[in-house]
C-alpha positions as CSV (number, residue, x, y, z in Angstrom):
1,X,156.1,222.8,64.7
2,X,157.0,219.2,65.5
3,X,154.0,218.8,67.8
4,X,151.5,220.1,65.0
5,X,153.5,217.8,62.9
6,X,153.1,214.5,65.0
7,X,149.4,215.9,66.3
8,X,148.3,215.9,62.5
9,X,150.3,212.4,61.6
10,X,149.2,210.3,65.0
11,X,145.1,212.3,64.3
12,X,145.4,210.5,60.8
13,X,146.7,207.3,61.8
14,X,143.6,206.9,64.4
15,X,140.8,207.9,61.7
16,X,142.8,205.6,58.9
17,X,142.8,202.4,61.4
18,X,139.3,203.1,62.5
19,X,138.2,203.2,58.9
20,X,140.2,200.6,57.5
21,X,140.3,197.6,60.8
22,X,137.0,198.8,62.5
23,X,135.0,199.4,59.6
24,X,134.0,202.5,60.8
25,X,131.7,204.8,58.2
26,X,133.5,207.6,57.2
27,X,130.4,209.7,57.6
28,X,130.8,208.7,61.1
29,X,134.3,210.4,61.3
30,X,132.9,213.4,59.3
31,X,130.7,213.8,63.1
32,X,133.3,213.4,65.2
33,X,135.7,215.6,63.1
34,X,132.6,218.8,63.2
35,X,131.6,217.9,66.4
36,X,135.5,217.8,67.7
37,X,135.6,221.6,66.3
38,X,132.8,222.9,68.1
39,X,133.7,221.7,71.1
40,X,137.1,223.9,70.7
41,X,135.6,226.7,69.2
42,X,133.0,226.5,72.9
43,X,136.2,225.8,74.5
44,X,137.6,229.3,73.5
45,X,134.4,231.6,73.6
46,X,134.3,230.1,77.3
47,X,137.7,231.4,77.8
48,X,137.5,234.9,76.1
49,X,134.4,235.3,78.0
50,X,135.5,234.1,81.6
51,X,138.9,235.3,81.6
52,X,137.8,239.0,81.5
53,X,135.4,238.2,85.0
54,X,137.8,236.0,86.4
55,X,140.7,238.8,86.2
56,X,138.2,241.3,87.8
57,X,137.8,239.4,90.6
58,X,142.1,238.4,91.0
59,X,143.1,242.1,90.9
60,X,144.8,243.0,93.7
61,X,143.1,245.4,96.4
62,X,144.4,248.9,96.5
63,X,143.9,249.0,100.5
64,X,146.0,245.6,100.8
65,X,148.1,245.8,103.4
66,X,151.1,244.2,101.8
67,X,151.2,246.8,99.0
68,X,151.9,249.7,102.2
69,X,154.6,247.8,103.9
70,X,157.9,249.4,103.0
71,X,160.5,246.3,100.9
72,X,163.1,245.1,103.0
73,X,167.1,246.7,101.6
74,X,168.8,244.1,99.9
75,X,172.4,242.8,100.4
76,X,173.2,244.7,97.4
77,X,171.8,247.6,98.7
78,X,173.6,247.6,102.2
79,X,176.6,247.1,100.4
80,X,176.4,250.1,98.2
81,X,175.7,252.3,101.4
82,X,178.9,251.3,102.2
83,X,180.8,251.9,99.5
């Protein structure tokens, strides 16, 4: 919450000294405000529409030869044997 809290309060700032030190047109912020949006919303269609592909190919092979290899006894394990 206090990151969306300083985001919002340090985003304001920048647009109120652009507008009131830069003369910048507020119309001009209005562009860069939408255009800032679709970028994101790009941004995250990317990502739901990689992330599926990209787990496809990360998936671990079923005939890897690490998943066969039998997992070495613990300590704990040695000691219980004992016991």
């Amino acid at each position: 919450m206090v990151r969306l809290l300083s985001t919002v309060f340090f985003a304001s700032a920048f647009i109120w000294v652009a507008i009131s030190f830069f003369d910048v047109d507020i119309e001009v912020m209005k562009v860069l405000f939408i255009y800032s949006v679709i970028f994101v919303v790009l941004l995250m269609l990317t990502g739901l529409v990689f992330s599926p592909i990209f787990g496809f190919f990360r998936r671990p092979r079923k005939s890897s030869l690490l998943v066969k290899t039998p997992a070495k006894p613990s300590f704990w394990d040695k000691i219980s044997r004992v016991l």
